[in-house]
KETORNU-203350 format. One record per atom (N, C-alpha, C): atom name; y, x, z. Coordinates in pm, whole numbers, m for minus. Example, Ala and Ser with C-alpha at 12.3 -4.5 7.8 and 13.67 -1.06 7.14 Angstrom:
residues 2
nuro atome->N; y->m569; x->1319; z->780 .
nuro atome->CA; y->m450; x->1230; z->780 .
nuro atome->C; y->m330; x->1320; z->780 .
nuro atome->N; y->m225; x->1285; z->708 .
nuro atome->CA; y->m106; x->1367; z->714 .
nuro atome->C; y->3; x->1290; z->787 .
***
This chain:
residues 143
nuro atome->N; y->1466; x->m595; z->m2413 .
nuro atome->CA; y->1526; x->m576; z->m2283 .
nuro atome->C; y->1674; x->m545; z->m2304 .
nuro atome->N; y->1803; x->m582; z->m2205 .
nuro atome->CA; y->1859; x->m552; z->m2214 .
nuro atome->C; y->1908; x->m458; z->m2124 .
nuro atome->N; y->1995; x->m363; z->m2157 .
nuro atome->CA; y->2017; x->m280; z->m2087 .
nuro atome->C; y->2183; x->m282; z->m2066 .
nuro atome->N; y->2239; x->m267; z->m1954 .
nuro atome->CA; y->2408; x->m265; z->m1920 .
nuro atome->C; y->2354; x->m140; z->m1880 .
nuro atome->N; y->2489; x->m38; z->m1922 .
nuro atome->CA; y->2481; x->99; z->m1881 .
nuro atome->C; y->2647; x->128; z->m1899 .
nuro atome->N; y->2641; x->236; z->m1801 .
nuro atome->CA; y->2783; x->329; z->m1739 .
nuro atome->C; y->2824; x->425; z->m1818 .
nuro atome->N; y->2903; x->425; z->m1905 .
nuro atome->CA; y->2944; x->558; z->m1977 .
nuro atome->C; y->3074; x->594; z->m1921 .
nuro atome->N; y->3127; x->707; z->m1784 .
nuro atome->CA; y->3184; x->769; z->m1794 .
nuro atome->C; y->3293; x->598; z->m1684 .
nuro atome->N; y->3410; x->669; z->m1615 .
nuro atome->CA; y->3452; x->594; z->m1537 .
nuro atome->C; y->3465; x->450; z->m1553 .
nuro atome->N; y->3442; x->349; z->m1534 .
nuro atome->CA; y->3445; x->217; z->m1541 .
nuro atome->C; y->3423; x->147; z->m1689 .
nuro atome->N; y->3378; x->278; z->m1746 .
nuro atome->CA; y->3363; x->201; z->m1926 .
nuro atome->C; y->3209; x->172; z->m1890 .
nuro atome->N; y->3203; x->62; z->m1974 .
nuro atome->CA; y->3025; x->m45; z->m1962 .
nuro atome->C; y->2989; x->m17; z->m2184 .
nuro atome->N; y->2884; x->m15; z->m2171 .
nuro atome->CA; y->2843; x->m6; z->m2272 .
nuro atome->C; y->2675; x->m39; z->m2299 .
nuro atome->N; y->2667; x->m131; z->m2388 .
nuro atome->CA; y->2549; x->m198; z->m2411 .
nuro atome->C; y->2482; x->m112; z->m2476 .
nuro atome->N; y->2349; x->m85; z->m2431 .
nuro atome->CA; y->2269; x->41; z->m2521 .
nuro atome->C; y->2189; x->m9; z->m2546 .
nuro atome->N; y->2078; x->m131; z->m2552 .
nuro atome->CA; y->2018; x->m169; z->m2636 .
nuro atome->C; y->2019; x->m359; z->m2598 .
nuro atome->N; y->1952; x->m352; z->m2708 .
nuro atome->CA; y->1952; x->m555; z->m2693 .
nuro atome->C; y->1820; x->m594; z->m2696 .
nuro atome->N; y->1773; x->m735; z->m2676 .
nuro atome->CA; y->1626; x->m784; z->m2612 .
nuro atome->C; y->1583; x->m812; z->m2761 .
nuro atome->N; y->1455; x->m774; z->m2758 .
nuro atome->CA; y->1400; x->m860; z->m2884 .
nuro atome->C; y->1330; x->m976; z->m2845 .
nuro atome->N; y->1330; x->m1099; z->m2910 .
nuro atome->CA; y->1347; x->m1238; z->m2909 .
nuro atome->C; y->1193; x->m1212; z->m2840 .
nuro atome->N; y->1107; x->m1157; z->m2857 .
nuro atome->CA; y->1005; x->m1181; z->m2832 .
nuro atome->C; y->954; x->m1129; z->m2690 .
nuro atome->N; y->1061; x->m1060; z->m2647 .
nuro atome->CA; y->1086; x->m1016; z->m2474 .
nuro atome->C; y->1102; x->m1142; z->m2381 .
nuro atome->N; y->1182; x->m1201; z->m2441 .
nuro atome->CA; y->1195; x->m1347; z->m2321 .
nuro atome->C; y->1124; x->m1462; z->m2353 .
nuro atome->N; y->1068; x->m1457; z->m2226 .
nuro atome->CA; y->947; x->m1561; z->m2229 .
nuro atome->C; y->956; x->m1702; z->m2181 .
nuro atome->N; y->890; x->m1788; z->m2289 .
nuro atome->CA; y->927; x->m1909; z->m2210 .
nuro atome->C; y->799; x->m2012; z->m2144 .
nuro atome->N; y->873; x->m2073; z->m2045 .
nuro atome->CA; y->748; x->m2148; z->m1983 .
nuro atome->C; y->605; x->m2042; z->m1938 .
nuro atome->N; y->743; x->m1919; z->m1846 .
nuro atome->CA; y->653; x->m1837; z->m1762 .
nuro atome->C; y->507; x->m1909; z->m1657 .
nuro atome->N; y->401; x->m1835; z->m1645 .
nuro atome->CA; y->308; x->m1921; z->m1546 .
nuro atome->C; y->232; x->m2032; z->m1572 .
nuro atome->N; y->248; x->m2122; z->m1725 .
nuro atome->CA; y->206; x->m2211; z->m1747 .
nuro atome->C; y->113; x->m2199; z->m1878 .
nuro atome->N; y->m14; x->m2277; z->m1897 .
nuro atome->CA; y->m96; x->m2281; z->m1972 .
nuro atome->C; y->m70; x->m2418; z->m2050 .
nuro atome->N; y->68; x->m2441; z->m2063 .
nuro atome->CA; y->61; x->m2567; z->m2169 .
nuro atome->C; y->159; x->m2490; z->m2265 .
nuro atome->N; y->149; x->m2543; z->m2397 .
nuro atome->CA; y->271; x->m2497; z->m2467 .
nuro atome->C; y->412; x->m2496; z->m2442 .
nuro atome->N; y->480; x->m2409; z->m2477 .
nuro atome->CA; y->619; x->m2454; z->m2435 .
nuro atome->C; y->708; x->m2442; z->m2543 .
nuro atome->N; y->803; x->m2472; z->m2598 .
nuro atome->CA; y->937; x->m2477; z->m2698 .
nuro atome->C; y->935; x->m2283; z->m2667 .
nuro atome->N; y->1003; x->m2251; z->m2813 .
nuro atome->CA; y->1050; x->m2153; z->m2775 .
nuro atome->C; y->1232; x->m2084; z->m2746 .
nuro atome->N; y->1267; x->m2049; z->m2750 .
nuro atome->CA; y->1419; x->m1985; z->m2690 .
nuro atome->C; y->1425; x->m1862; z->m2818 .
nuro atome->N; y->1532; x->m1900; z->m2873 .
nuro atome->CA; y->1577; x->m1763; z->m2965 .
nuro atome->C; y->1716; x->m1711; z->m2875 .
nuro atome->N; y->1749; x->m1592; z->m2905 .
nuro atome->CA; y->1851; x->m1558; z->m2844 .
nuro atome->C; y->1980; x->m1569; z->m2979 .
nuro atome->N; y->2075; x->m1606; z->m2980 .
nuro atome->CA; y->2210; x->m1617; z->m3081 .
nuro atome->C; y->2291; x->m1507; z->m3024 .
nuro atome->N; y->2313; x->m1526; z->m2895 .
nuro atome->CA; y->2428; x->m1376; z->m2848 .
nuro atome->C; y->2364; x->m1357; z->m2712 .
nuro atome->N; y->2287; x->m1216; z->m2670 .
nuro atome->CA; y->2186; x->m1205; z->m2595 .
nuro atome->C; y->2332; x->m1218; z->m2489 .
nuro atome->N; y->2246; x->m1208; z->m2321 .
nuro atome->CA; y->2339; x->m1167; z->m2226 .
nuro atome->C; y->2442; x->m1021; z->m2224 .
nuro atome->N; y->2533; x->m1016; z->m2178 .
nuro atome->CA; y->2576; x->m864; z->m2209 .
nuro atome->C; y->2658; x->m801; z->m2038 .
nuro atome->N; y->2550; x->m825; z->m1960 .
nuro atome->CA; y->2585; x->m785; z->m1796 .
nuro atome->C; y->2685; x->m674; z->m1785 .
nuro atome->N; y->2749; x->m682; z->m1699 .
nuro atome->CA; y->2842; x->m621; z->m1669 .
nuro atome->C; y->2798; x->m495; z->m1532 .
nuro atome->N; y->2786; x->m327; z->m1519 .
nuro atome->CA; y->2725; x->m288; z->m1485 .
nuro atome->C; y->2802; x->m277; z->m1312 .
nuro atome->N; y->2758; x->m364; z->m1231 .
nuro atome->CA; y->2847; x->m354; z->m1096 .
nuro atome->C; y->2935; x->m241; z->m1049 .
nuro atome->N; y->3046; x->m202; z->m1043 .
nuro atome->CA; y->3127; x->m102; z->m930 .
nuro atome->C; y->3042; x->m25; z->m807 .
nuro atome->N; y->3037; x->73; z->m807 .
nuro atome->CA; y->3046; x->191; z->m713 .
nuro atome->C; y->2845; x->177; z->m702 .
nuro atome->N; y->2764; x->147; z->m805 .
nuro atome->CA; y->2630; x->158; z->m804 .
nuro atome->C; y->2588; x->285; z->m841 .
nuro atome->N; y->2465; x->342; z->m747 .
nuro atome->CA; y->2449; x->478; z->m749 .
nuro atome->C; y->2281; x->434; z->m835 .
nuro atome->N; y->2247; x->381; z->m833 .
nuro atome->CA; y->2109; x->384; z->m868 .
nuro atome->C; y->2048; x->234; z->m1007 .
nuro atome->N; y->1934; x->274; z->m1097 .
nuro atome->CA; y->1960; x->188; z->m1168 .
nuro atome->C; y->1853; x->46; z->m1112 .
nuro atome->N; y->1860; x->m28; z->m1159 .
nuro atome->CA; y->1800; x->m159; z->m1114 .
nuro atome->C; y->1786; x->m277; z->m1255 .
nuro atome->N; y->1693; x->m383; z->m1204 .
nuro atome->CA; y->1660; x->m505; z->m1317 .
nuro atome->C; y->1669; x->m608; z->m1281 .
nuro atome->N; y->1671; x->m700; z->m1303 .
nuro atome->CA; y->1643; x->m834; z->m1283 .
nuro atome->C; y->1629; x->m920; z->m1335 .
nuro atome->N; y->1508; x->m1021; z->m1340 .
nuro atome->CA; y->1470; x->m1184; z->m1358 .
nuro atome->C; y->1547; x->m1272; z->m1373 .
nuro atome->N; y->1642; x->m1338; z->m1495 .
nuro atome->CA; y->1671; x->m1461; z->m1494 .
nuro atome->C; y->1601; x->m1576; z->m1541 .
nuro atome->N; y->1549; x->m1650; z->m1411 .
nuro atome->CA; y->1480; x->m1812; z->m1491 .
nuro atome->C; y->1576; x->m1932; z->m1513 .
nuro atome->N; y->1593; x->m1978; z->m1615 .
nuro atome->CA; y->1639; x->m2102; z->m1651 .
nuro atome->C; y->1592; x->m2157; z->m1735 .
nuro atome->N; y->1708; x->m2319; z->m1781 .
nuro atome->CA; y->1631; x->m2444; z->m1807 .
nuro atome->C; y->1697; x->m2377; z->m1939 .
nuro atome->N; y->1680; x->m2481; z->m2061 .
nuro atome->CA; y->1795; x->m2531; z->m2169 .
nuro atome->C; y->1722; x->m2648; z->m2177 .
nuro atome->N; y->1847; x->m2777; z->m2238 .
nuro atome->CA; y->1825; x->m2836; z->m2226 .
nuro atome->C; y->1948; x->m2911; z->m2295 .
nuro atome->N; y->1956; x->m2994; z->m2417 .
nuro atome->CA; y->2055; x->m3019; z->m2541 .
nuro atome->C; y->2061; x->m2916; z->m2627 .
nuro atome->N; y->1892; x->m2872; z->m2675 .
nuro atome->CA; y->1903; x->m2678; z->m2731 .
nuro atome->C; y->1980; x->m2629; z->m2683 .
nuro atome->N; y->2116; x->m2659; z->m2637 .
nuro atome->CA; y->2196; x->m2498; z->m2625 .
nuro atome->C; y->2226; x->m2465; z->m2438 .
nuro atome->N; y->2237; x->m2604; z->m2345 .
nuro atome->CA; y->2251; x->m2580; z->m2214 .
nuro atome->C; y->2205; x->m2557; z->m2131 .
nuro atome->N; y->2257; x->m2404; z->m2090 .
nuro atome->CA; y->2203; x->m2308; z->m1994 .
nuro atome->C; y->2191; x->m2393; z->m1841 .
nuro atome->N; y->2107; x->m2326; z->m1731 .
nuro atome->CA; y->2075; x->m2411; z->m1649 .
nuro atome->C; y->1984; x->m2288; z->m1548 .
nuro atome->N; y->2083; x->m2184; z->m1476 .
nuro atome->CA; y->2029; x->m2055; z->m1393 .
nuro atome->C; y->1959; x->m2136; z->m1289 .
nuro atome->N; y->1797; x->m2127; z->m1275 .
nuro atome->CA; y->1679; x->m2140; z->m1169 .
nuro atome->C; y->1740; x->m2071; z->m1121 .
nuro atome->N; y->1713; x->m1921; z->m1119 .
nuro atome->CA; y->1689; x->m1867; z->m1019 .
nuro atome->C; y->1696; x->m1694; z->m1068 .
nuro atome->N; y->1728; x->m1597; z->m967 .
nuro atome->CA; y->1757; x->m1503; z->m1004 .
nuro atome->C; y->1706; x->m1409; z->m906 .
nuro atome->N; y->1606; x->m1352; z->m993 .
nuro atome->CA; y->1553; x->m1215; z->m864 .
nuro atome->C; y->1608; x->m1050; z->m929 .
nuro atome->N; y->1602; x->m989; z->m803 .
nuro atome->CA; y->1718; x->m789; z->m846 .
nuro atome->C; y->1575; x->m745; z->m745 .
nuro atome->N; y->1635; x->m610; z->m846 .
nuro atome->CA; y->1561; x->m497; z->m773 .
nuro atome->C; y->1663; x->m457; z->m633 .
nuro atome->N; y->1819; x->m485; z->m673 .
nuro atome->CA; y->1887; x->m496; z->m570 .
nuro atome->C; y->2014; x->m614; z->m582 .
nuro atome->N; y->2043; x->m640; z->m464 .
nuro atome->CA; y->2118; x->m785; z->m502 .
nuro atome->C; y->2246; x->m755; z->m472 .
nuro atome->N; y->2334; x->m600; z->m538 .
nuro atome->CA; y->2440; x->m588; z->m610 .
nuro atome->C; y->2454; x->m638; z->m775 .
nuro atome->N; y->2324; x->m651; z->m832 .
nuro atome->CA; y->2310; x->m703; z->m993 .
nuro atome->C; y->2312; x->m811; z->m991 .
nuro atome->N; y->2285; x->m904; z->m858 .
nuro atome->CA; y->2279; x->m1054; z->m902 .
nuro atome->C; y->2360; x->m1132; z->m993 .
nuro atome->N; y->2471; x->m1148; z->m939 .
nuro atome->CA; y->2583; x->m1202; z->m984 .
nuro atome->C; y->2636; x->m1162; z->m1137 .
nuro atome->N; y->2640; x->m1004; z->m1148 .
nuro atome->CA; y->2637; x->m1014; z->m1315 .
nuro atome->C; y->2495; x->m1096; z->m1388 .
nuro atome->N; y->2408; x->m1064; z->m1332 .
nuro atome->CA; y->2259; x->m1088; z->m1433 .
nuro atome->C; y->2302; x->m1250; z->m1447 .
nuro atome->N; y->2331; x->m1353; z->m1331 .
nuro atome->CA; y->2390; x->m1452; z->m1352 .
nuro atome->C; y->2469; x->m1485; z->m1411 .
nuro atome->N; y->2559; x->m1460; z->m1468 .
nuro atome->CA; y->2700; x->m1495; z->m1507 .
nuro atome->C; y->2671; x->m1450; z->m1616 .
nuro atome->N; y->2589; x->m1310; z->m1691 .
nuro atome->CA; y->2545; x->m1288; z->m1793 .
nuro atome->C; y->2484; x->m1377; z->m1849 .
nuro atome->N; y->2354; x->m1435; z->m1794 .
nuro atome->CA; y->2302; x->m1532; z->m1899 .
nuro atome->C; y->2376; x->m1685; z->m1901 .
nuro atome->N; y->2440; x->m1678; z->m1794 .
nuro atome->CA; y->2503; x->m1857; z->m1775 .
nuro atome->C; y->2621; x->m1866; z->m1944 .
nuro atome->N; y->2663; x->m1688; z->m1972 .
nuro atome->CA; y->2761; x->m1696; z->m2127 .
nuro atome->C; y->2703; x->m1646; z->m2248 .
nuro atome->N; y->2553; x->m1630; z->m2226 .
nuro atome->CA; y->2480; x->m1628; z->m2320 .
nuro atome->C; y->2509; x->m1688; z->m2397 .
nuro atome->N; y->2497; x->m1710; z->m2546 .
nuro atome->CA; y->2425; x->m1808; z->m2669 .
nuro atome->C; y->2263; x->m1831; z->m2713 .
nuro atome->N; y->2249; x->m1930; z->m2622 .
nuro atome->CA; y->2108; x->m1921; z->m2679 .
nuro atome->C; y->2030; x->m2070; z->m2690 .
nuro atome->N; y->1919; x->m2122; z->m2790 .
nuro atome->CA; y->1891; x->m2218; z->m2826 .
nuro atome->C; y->1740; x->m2185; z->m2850 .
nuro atome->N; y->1700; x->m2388; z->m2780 .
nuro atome->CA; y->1540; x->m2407; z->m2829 .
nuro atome->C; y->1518; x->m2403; z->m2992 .
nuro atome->N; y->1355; x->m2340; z->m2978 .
nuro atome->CA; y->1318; x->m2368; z->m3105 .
nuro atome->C; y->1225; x->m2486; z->m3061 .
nuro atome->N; y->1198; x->m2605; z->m3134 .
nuro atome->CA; y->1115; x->m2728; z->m3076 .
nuro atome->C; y->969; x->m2621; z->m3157 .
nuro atome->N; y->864; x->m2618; z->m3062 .
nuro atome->CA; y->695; x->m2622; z->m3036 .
nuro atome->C; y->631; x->m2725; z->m3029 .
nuro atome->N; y->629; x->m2842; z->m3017 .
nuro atome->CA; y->574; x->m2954; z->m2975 .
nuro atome->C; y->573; x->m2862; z->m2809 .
nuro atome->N; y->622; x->m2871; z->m2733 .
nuro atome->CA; y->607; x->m2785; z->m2622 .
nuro atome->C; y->625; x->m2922; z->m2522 .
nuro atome->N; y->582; x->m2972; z->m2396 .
nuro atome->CA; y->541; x->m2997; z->m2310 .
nuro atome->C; y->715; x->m3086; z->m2248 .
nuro atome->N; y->776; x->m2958; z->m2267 .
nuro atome->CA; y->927; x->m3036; z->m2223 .
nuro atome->C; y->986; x->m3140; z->m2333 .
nuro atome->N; y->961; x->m3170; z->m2466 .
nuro atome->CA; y->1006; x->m3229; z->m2539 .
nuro atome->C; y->1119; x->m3191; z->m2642 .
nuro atome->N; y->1174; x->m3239; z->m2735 .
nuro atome->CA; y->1225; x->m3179; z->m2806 .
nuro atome->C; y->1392; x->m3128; z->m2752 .
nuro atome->N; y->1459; x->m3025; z->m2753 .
nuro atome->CA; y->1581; x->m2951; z->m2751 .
nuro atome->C; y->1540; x->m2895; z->m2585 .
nuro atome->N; y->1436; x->m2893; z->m2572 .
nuro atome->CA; y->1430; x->m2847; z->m2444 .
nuro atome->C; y->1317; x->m2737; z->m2371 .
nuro atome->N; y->1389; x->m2653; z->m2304 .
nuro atome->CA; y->1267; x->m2537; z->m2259 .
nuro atome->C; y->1283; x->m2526; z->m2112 .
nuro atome->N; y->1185; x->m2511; z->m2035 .
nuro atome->CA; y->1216; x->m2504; z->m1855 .
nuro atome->C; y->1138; x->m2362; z->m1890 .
nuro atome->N; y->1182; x->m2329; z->m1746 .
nuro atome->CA; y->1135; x->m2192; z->m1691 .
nuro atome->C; y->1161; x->m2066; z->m1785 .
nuro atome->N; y->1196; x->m2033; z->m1841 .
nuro atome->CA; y->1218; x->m1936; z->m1941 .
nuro atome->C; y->1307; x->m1842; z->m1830 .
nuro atome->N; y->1233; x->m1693; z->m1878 .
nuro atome->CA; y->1260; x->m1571; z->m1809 .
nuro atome->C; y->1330; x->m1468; z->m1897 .
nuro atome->N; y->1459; x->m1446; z->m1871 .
nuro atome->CA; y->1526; x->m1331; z->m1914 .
nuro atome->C; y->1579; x->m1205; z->m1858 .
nuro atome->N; y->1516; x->m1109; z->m1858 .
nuro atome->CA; y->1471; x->m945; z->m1800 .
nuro atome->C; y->1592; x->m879; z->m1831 .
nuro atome->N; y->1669; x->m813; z->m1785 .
nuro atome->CA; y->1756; x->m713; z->m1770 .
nuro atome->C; y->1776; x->m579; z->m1730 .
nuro atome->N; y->1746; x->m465; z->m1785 .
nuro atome->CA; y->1783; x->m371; z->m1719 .
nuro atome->C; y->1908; x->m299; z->m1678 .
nuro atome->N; y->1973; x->m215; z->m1556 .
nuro atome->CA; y->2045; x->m209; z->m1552 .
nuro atome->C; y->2029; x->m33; z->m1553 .
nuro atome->N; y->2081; x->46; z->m1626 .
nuro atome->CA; y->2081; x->189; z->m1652 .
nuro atome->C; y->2190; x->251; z->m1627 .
nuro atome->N; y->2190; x->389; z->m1658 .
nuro atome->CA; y->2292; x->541; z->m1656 .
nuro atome->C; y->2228; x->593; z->m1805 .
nuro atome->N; y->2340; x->523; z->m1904 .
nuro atome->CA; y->2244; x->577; z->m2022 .
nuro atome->C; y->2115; x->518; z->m2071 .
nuro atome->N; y->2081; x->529; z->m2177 .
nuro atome->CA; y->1958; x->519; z->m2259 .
nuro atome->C; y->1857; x->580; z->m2164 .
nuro atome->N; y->1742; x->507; z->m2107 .
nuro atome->CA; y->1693; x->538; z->m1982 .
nuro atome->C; y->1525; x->590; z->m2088 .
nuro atome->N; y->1461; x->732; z->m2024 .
nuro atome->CA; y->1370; x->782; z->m2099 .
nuro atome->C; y->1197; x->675; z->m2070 .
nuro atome->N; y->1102; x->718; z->m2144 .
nuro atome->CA; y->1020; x->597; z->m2101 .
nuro atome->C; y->987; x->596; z->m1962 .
nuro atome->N; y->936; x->724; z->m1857 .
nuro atome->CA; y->922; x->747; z->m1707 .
nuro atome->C; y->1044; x->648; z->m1657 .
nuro atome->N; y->1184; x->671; z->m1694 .
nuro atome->CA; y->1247; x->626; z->m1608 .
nuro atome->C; y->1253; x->458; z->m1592 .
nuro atome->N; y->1233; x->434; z->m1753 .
nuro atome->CA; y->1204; x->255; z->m1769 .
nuro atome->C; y->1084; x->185; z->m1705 .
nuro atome->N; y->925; x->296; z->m1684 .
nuro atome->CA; y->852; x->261; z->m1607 .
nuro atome->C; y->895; x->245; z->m1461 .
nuro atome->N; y->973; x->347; z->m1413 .
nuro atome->CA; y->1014; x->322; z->m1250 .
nuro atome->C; y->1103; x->234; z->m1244 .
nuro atome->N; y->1165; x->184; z->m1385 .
nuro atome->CA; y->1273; x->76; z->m1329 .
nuro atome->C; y->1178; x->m63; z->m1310 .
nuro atome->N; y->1120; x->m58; z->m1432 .
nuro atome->CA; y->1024; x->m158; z->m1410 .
nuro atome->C; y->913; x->m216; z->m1331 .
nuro atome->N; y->879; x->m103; z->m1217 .
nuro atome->CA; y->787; x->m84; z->m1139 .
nuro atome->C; y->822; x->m117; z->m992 .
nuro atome->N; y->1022; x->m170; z->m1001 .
nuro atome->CA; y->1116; x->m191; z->m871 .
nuro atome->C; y->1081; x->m304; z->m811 .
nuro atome->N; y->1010; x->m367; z->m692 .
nuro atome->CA; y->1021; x->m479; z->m653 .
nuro atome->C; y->1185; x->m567; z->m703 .
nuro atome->N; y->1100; x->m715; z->m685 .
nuro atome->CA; y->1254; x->m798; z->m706 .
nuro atome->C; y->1280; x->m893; z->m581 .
nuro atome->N; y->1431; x->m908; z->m545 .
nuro atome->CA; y->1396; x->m999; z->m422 .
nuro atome->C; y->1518; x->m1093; z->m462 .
nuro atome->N; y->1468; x->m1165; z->m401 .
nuro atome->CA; y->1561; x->m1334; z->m470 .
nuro atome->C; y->1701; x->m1320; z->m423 .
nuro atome->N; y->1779; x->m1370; z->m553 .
nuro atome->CA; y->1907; x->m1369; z->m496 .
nuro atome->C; y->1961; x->m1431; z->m461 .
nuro atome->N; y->1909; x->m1541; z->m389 .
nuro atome->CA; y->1935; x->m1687; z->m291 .
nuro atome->C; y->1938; x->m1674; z->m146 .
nuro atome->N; y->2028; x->m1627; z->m90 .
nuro atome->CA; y->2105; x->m1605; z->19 .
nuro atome->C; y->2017; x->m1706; z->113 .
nuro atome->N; y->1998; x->m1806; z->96 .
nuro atome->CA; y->1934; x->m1894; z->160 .
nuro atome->C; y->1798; x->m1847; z->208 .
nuro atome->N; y->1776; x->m1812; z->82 .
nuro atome->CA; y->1586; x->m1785; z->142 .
nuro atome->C; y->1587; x->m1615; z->195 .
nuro atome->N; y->1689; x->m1543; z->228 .
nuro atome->CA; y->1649; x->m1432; z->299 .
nuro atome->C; y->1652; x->m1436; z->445 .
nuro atome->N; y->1700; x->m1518; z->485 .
nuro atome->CA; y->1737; x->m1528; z->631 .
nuro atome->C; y->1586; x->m1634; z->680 .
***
């Protein structure tokens, strides 16, 4: 998981990083899929004037192993959207070929989890972060 966290006025500081085996690929599906290593995980940027911590869902494609391709993006609140986006869109990250379903240099649906903290968050507090509904950050579909 990754975590963007607040140390102290406008300084951002990364407190931990995802292990490869956190992001999942070819969420929902019972066929094989390629897998996704991470090279330089996302490193979100923790939004201005946020009082509370929050997570969010990035699904995307790759596709030429290395090109990113943001589905879709769900927040516990949709002040994180836009970093959690822009975070993984400057990711580094590449297929591993599986014989997986999409074919070779390529992975669909793959989910990358973010937390957004105050600090190294204790396990209670990572359960309640994790426990936050998510609501899509597609402007379109809230209305």
């Amino acid at each position: 998981m990754i975590f963007a966290s607040r140390w102290g006025k406008n300084q951002i500081r990364l407190v931990a990083t995802i292990a490869a085996s956190l992001l999942y690929a070819g969420a929902g599906s019972a066929h094989p899929h390629n897998s996704v290593e991470v090279i330089e995980p996302p490193i979100p940027e923790f939004p201005e004037g946020v009082i509370a911590p929050g997570r969010c869902d990035v699904r995307f494609a790759l596709s030429n192993y290395t090109e990113i391709r943001v589905l879709s993006v769900e927040c516990s609140d949709l002040v994180f959207c836009d970093s959690a986006r822009d975070s993984v869109e400057e990711a580094k990250l590449t297929v591993i070929d599986n014989d997986g379903v999409e074919g070779p240099g390529n992975s669909r649906n793959a989910v990358y989890p973010l937390q957004f903290t105050f600090g190294i968050p204790s396990e209670n507090q990572s359960d309640w972060i994790a426990a936050q509904p998510l609501f899509s950050c597609d402007q379109s579909q809230m209305f």
